[in-house]
Structures are given as structure tokens and as C-alpha cells.
Residue frames as a rotation matrix with the C-alpha (Angstrom) as fourth column:
UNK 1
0.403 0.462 0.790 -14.34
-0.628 -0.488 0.606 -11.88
0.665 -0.741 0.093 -54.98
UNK 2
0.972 -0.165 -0.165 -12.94
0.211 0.921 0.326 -15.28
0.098 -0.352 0.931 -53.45
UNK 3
0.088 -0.990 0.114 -9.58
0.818 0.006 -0.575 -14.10
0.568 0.144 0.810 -54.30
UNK 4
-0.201 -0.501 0.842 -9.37
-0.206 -0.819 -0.536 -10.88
0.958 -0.281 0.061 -52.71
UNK 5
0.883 0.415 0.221 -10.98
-0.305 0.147 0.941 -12.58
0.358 -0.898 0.257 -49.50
UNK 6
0.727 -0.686 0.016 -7.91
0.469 0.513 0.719 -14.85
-0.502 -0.515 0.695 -49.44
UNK 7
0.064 -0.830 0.554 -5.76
0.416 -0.482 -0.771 -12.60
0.907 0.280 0.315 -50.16
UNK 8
0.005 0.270 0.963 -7.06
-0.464 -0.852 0.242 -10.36
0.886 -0.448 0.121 -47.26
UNK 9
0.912 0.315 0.263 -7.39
-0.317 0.134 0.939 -12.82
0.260 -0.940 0.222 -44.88
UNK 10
0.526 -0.846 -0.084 -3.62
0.673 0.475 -0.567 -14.23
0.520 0.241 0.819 -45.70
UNK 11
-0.276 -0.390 0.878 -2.03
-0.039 -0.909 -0.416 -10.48
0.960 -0.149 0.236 -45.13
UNK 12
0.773 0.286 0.567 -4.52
-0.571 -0.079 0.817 -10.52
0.278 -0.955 0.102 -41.49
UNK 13
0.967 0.014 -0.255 -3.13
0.149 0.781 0.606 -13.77
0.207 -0.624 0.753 -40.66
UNK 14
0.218 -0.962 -0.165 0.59
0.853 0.269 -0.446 -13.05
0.474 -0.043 0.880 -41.43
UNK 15
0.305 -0.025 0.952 0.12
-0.499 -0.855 0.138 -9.48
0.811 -0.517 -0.273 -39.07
UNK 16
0.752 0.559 0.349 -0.84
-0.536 0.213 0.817 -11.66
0.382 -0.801 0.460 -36.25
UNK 17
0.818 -0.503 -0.279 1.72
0.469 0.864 -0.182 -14.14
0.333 0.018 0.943 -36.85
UNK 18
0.096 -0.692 0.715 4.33
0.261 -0.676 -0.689 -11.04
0.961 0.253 0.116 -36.75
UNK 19
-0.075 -0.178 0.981 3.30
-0.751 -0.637 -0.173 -9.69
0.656 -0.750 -0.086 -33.64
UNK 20
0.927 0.216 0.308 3.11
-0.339 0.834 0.436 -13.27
-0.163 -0.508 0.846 -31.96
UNK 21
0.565 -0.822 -0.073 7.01
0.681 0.515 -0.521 -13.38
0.466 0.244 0.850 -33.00
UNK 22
0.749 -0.071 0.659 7.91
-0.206 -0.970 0.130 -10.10
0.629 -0.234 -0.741 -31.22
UNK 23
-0.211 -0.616 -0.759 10.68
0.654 0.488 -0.578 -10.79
0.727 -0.618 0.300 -29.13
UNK 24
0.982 0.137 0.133 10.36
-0.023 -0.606 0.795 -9.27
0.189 -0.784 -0.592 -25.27
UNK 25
0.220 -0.944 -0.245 12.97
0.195 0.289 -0.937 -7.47
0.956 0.158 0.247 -23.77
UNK 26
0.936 0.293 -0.196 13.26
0.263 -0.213 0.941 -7.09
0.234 -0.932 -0.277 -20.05
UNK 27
-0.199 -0.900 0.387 15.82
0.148 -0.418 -0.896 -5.07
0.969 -0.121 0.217 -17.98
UNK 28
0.031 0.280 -0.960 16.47
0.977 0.196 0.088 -5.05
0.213 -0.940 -0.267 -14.25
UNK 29
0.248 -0.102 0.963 15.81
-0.055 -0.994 -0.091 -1.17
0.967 -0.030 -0.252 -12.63
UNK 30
-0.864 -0.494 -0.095 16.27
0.192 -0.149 -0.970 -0.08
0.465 -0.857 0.223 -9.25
UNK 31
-0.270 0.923 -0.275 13.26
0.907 0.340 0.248 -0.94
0.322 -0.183 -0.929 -6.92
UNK 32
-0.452 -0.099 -0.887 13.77
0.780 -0.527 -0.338 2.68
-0.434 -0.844 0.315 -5.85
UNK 33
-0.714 -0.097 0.693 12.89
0.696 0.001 0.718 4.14
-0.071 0.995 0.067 -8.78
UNK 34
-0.297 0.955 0.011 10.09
-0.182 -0.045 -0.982 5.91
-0.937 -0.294 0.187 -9.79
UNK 35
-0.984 0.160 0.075 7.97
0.132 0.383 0.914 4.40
0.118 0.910 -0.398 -12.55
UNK 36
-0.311 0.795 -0.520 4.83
-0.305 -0.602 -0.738 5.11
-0.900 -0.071 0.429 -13.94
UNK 37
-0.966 0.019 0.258 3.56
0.238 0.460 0.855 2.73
-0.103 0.888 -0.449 -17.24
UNK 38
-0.455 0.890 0.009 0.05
0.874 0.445 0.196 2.23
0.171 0.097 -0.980 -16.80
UNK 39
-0.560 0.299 0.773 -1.00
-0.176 -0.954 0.242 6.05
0.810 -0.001 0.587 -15.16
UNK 40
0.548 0.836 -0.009 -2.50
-0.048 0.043 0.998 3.89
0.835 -0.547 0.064 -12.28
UNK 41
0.743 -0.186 0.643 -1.90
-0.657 -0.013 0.754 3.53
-0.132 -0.982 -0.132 -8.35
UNK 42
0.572 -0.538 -0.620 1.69
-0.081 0.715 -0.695 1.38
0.817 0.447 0.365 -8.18
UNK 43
0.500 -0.400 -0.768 4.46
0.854 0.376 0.360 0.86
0.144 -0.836 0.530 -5.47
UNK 44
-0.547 -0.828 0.118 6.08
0.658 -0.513 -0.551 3.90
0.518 -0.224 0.826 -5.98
UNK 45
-0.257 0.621 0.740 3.02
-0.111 -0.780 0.616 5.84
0.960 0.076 0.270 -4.98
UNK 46
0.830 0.339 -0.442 2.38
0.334 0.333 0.882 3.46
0.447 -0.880 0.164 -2.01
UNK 47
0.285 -0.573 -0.768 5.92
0.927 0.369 0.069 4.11
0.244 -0.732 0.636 -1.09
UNK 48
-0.768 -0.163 0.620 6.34
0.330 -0.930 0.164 7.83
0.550 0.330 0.767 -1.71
UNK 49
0.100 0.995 -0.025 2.66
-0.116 0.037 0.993 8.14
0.988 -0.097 0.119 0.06
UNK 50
0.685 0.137 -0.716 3.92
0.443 0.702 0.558 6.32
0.578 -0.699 0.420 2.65
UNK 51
-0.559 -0.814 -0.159 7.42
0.824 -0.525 -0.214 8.35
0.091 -0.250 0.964 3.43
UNK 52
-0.761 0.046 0.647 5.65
-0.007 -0.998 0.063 11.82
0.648 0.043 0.760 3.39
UNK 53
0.508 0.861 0.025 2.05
-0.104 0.032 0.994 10.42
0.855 -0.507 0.106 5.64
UNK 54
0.697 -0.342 -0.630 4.73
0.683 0.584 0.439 9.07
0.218 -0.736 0.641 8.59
UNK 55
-0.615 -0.592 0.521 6.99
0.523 -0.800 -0.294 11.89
0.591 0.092 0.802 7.90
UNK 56
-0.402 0.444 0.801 3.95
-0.217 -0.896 0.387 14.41
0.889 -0.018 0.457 8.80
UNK 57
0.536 0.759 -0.370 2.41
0.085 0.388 0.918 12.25
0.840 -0.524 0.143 11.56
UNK 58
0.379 -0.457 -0.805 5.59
0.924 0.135 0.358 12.05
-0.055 -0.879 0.473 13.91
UNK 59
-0.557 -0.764 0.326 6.39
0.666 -0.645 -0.374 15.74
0.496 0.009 0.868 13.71
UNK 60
-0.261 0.551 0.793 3.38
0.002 -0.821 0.572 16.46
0.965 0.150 0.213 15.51
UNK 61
0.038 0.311 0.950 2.21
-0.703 -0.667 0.247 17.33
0.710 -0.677 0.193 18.86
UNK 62
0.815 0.539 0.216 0.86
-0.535 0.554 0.638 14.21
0.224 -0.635 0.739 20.30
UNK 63
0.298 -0.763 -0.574 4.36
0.256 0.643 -0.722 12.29
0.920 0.068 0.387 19.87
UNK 64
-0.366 -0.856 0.365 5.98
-0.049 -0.374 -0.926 14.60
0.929 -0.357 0.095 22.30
UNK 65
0.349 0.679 0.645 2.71
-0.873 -0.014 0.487 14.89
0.340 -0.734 0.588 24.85
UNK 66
0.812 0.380 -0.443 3.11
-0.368 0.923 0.117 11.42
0.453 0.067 0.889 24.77
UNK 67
0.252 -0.765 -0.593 6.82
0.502 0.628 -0.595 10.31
0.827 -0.147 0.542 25.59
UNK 68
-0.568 -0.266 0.779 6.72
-0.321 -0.799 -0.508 13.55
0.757 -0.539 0.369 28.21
UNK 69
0.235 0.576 0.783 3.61
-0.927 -0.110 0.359 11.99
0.293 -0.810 0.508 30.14
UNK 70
0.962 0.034 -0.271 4.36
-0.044 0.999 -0.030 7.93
0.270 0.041 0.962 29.46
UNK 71
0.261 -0.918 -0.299 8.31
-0.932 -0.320 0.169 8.38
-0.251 0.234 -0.939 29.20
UNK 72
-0.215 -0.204 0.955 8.10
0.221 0.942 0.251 5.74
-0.951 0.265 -0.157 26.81
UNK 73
-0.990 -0.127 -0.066 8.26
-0.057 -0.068 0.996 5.22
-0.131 0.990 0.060 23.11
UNK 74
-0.086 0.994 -0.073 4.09
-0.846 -0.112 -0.521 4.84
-0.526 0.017 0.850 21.49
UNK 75
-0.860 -0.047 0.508 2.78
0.109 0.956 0.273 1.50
-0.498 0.290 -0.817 20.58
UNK 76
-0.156 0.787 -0.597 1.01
-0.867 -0.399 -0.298 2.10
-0.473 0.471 0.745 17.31
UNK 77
-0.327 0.389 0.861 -1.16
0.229 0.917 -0.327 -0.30
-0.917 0.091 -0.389 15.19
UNK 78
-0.940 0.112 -0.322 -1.83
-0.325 -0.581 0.747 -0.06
-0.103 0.806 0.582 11.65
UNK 79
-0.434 0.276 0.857 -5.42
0.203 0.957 -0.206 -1.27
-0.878 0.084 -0.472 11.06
UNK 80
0.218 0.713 0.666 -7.75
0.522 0.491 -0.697 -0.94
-0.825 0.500 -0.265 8.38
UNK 81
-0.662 -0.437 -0.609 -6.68
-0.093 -0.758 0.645 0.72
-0.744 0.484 0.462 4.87
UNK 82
0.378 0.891 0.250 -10.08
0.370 0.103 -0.923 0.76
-0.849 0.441 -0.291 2.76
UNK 83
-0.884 0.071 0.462 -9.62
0.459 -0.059 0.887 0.79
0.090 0.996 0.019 -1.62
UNK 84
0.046 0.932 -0.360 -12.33
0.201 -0.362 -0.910 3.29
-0.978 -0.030 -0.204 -2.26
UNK 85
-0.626 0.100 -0.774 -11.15
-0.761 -0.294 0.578 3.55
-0.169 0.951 0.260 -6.31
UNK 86
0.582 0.704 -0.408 -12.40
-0.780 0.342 -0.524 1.69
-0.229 0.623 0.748 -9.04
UNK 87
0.561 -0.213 -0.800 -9.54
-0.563 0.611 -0.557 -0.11
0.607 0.763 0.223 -9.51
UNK 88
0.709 -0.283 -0.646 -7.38
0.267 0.956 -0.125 -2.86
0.653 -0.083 0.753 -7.99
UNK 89
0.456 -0.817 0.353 -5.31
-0.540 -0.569 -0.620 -1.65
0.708 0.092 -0.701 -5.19
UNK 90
0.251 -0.281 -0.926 -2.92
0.371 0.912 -0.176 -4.07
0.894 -0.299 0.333 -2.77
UNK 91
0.881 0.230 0.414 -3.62
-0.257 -0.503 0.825 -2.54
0.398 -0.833 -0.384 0.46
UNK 92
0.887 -0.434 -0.157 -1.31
0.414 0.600 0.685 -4.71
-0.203 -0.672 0.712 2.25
UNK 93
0.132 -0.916 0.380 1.60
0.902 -0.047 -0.429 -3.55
0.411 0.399 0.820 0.33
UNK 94
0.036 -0.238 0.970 0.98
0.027 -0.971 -0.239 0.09
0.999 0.034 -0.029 1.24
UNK 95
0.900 0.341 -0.273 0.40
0.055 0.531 0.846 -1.01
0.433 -0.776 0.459 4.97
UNK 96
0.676 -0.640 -0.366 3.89
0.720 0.465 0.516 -2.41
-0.160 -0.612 0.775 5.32
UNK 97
-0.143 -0.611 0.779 5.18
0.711 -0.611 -0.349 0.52
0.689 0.504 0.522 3.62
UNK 98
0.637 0.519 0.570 3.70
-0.153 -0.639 0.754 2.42
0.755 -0.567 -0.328 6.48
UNK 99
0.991 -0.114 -0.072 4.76
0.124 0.547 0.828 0.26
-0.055 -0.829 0.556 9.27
UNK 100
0.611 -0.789 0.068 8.26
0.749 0.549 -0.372 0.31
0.256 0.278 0.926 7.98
UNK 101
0.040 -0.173 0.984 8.45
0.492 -0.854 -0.170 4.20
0.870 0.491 0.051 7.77
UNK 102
0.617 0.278 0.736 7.04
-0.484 -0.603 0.634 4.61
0.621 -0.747 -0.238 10.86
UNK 103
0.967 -0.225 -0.118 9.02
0.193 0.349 0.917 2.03
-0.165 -0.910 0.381 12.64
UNK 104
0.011 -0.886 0.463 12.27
0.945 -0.142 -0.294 2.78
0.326 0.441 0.836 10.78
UNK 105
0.698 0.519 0.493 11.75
0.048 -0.721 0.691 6.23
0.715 -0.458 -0.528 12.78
UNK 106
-0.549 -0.642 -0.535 13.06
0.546 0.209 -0.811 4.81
0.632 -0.738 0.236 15.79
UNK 107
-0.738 0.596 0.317 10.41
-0.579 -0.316 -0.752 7.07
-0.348 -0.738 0.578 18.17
UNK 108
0.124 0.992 0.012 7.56
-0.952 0.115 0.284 4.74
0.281 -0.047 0.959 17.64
UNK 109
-0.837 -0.471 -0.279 7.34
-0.547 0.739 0.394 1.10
0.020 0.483 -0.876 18.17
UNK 110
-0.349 0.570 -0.744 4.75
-0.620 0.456 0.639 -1.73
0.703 0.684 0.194 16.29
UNK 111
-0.459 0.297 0.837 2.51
-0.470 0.718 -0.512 -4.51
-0.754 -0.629 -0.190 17.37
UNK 112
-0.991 -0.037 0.130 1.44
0.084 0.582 0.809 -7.02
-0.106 0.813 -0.573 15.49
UNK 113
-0.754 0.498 -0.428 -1.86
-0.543 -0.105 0.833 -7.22
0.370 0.861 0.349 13.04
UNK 114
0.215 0.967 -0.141 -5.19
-0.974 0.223 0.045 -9.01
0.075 0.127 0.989 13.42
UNK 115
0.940 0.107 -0.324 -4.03
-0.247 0.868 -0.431 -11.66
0.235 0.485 0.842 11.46
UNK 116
-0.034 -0.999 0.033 -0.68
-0.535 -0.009 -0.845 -11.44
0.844 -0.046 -0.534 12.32
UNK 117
-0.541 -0.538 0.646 -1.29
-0.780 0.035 -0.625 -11.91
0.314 -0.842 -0.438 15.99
UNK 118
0.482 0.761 0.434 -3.52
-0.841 0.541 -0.016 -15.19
-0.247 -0.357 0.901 15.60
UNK 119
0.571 -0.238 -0.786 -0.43
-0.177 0.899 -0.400 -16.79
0.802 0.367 0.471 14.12
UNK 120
-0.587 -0.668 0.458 1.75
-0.535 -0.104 -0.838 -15.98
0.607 -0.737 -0.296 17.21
UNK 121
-0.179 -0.013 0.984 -0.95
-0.938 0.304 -0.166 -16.98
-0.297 -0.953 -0.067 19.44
UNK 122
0.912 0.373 -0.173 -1.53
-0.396 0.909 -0.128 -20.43
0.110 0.185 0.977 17.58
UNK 123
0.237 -0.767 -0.596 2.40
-0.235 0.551 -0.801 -20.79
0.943 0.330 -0.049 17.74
UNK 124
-0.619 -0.567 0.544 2.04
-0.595 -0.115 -0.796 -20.47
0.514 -0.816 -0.266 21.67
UNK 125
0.517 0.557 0.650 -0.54
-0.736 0.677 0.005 -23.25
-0.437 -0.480 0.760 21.87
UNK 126
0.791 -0.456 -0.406 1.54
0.111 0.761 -0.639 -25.17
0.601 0.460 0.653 19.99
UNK 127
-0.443 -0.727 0.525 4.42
-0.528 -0.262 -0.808 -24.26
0.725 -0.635 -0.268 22.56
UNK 128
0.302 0.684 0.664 2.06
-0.921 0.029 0.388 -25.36
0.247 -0.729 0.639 25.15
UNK 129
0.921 0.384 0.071 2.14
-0.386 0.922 0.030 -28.68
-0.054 -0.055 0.997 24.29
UNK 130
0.890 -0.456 -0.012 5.20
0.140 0.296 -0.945 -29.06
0.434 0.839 0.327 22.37
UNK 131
0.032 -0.967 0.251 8.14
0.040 -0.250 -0.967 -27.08
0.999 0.041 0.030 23.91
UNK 132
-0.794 -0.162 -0.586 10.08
0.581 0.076 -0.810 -27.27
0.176 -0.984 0.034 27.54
UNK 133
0.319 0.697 -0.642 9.02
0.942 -0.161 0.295 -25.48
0.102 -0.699 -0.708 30.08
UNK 134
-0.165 -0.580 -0.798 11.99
0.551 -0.725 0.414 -23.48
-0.818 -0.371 0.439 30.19
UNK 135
-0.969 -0.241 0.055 11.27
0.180 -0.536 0.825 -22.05
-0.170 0.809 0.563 26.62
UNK 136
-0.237 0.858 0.456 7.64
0.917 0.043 0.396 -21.69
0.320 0.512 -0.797 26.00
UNK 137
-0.955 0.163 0.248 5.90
-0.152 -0.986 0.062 -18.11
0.255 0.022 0.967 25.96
UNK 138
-0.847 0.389 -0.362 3.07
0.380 -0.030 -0.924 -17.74
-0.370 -0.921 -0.122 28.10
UNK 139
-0.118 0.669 0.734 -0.48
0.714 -0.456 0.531 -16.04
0.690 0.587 -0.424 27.07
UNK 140
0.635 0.559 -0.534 -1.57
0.760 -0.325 0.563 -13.17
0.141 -0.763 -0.631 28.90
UNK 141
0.302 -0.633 -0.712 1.72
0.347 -0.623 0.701 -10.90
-0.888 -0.459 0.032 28.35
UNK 142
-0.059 -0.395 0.917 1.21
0.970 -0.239 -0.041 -9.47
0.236 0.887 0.397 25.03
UNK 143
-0.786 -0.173 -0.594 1.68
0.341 -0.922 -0.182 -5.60
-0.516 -0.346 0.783 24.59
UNK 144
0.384 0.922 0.044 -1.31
0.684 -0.252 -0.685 -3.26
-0.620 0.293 -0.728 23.85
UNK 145
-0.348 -0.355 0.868 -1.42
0.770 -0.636 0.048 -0.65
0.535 0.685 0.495 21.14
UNK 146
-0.477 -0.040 -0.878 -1.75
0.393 -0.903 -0.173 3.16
-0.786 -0.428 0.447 22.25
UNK 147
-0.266 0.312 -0.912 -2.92
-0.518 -0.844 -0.138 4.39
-0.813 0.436 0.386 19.09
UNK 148
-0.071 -0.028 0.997 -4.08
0.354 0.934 0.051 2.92
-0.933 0.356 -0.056 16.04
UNK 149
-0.654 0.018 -0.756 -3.37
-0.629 -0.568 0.531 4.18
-0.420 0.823 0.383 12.13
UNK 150
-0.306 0.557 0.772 -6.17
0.715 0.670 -0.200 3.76
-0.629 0.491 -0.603 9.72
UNK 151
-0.298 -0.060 -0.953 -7.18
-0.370 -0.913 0.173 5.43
-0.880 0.404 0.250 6.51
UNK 152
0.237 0.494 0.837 -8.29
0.451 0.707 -0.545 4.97
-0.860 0.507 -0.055 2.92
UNK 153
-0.969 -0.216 -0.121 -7.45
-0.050 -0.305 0.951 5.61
-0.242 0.928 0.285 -1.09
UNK 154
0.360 0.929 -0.080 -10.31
0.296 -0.195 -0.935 7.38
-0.884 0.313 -0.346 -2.92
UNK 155
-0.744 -0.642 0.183 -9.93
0.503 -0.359 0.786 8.67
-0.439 0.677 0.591 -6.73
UNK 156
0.633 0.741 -0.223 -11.77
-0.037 -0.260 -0.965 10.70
-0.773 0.619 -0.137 -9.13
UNK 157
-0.430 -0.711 0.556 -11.07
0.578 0.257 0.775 10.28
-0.694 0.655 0.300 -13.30
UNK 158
0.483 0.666 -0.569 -11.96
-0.317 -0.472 -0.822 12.66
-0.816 0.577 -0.016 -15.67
UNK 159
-0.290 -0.365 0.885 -11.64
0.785 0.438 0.438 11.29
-0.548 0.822 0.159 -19.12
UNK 160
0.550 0.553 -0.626 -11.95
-0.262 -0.598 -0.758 13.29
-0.793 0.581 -0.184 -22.85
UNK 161
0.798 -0.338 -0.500 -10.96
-0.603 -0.478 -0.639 11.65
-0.023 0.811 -0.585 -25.39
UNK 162
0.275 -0.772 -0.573 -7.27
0.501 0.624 -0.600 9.87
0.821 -0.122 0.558 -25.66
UNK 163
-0.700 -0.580 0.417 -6.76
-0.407 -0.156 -0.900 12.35
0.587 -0.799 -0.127 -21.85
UNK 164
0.514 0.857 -0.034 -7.37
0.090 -0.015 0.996 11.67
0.853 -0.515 -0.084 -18.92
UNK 165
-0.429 -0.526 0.734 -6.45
-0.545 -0.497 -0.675 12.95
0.720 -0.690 -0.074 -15.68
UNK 166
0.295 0.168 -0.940 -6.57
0.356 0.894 0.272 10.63
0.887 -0.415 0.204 -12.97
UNK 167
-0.226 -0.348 0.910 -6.84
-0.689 -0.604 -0.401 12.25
0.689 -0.717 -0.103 -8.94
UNK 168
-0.073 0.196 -0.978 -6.04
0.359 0.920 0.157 10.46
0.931 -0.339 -0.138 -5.95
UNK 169
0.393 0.259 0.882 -7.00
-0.671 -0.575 0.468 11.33
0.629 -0.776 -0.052 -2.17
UNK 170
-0.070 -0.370 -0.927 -5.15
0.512 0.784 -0.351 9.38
0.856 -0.499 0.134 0.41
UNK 171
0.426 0.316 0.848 -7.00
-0.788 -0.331 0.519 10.37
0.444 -0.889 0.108 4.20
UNK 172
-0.198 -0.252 -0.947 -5.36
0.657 0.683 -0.319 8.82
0.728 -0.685 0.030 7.22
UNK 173
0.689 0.321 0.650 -6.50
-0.514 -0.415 0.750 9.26
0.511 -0.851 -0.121 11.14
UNK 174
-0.641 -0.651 -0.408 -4.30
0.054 0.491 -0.869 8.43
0.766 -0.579 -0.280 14.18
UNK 175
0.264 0.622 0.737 -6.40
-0.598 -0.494 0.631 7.74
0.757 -0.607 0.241 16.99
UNK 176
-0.570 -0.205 0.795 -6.11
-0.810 -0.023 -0.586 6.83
0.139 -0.978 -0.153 20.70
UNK 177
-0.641 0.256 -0.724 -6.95
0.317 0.947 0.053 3.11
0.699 -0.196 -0.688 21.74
UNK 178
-0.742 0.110 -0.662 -8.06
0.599 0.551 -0.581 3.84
0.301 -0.827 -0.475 24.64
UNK 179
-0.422 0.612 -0.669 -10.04
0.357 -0.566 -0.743 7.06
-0.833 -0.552 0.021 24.67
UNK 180
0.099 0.214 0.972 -10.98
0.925 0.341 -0.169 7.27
-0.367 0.916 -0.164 21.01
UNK 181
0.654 0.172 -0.736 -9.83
-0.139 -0.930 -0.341 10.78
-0.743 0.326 -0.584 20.35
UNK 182
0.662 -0.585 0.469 -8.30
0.748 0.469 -0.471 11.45
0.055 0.662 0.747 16.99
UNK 183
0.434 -0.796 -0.422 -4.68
0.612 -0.083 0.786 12.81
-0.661 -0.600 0.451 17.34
UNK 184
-0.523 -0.522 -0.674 -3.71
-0.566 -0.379 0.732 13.53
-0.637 0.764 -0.097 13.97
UNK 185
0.481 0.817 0.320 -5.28
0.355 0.152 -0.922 13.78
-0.802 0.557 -0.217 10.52
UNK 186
-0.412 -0.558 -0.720 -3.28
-0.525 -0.501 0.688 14.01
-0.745 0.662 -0.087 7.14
UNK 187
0.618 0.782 -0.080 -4.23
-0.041 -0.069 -0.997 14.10
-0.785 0.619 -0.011 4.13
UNK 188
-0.594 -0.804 -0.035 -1.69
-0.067 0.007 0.998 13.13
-0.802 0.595 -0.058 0.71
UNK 189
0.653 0.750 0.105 -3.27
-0.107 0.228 -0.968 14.22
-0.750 0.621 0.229 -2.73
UNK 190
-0.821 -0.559 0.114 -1.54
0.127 0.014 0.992 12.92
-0.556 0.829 0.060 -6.12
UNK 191
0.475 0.546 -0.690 -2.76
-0.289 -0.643 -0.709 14.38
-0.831 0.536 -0.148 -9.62
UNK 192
-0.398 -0.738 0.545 -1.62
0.197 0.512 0.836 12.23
-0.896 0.440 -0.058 -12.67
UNK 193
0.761 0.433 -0.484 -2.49
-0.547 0.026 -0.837 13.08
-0.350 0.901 0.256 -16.73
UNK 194
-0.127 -0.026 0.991 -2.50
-0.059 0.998 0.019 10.57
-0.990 -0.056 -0.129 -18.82
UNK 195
-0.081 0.013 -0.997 -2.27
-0.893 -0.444 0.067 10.50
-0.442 0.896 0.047 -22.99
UNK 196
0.348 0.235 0.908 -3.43
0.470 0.794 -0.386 7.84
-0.811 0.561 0.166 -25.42
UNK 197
-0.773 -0.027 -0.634 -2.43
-0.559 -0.444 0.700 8.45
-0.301 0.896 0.328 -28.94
UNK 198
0.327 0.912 0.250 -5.35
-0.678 0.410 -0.610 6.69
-0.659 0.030 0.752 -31.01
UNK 199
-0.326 -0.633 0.702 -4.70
-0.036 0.750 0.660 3.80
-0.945 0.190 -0.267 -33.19
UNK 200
0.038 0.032 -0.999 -4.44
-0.937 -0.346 -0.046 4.36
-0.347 0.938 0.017 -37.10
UNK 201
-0.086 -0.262 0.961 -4.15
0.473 0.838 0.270 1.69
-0.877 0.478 0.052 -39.90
């Protein structure tokens, strides 16, 4: 009985040892890609998401109302993007993927963040003190936003088994700074299944 323990545990140990020698291999792709390992939310979705929500937003009405009554470009703001799944998602990342799309446009153009624009104004008290006269930047002559984008990722998972099918909702509003009406509403759904084989010995 002793013997077949250490026998058995010998045979465990030298598995373990095996797959703790695996060698890794790693290859560079193209960040453009599209990839898909895991079956969750990833950059291509944020960016793919992002190209088709900015796509749909500036082909509508309000752009044109807008540069016809202002005869200027719209100063838009991205703010809040709310994670309503279950799992980990890096807001921020999909954000700039926004911002880019929309400003990479050319008809729209950006102000800075929350957070963004408390480092600007800490770099113009530090100007205050610090730099000439002739070069420092004043307070009191930042630009306002006109509109502000804001929206959120929801999912639902149905599982059975080694499937599962994994749905995302991505809602975004554009809405008017100044008179809170919303402008534009879109709406980007992905639909991913997902396969496990089960694990044998």
C-alpha cells in the first residue's frame, strides 16, 4: 500500500514538473487585428465599438444644425463611461478610443477631461509663479464644451454546460451642455459563443 502511494505520488510530481518546463512562445501581431482568446470584452471590441458609435453619431442631424447656426466646428466632452458587467472592464481605454475617432473626424473638436483639466490648471499656477510674463497662460480663457458624450457597457451570460454565450449592450447619449437636451442616442450590441471542451485524464 506504501508503495503504490509512492509510486503515485512520484508520477503526480513528475506531471507538474513537466508542465512547469513548458517552454512559452510569444509572437508579435498587428495591434489592428482582431483577437479574441478569453471570449471576454478586449481592445478590439473597445476599438471596433468605438469606430461604428462615432461613425453613427456624426452622420446625424444635430452636427449640421449645429455648424449652420454656430458656423463653427462642436466642442464635445467625453464624460462618464459606467462598467455595468460582471467583469473587469478599462473604461479609460475605450474613452480614448472614442475621443480619437471622433476627433480624427476633423468636424468635431475635444476639450479636455475632469482630471485632465486639473493638471493644466495646476501647470498654470505653477506658470504663475514660475514663468515670464511674456509666456505664462492666464486662467479664465479656457474653452467650454457644447455637448457632452456619456454612456455605459452592460452584459448578459447564459451558460450550459462547456457553452456559453456571452451578450454585450453598449448605450451612449450625446447631450447639450447647456440646455440638457439629448441629441443623439446609439446603441452597439455584440453577441459572442463561447466553447469549453471538458478536461479528461
Amino acid at each position: 500500500m506504501y508503495k503504490r502511494f509512492t509510486v503515485g505520488a512520484a508520477m503526480v510530481s513528475m506531471l507538474f514538473l513537466g508542465g512547469c518546463g513548458a517552454s512559452k512562445q510569444v509572437s508579435r501581431i498587428d495591434a489592428e487585428s482582431t483577437t479574441d482568446l478569453s471570449g471576454e470584452w478586449n481592445d478590439t471590441d473597445s476599438r471596433l465599438v468605438a469606430q461604428e458609435m462615432i461613425n453613427d453619431v456624426l452622420s446625424q442631424s444635430w452636427l449640421n444644425q449645429f455648424t449652420k447656426k454656430e458656423k463653427r466646428k462642436p466642442t464635445v466632452i467625453v464624460g462618464k463611461i459606467t462598467n455595468r458587467t460582471s467583469e473587469h472592464i478599462e473604461t479609460k481605454t475605450f474613452v480614448k478610443d472614442l475621443e480619437r475617432s471622433m476627433l480624427n473626424s476633423g468636424q468635431v473638436e475635444f476639450v479636455a477631461d475632469a482630471a485632465e483639466r486639473e493638471q493644466v490648471r495646476d501647470e498654470r499656477k505653477d506658470q504663475a509663479k514660475q514663468a515670464s510674463e511674456d509666456t505664462q497662460k492666464g486662467p479664465g480663457k479656457e474653452v467650454g464644451s457644447d455637448y457632452m458624450l456619456i454612456g455605459n457597457i452592460s452584459s448578459i451570460v447564459d451558460q450550459e454546460g462547456g457553452e456559453k454565450t456571452k451578450f454585450y449592450q453598449v448605450n451612449m447619449e450625446l447631450i447639450n451642455v447647456e440646455s440638457n437636451k439629448k441629441v443623439w442616442i446609439g446603441g452597439k450590441k455584440i453577441k459572442k459563443a463561447i466553447s469549453q471542451d471538458s478536461v479528461k485524464f
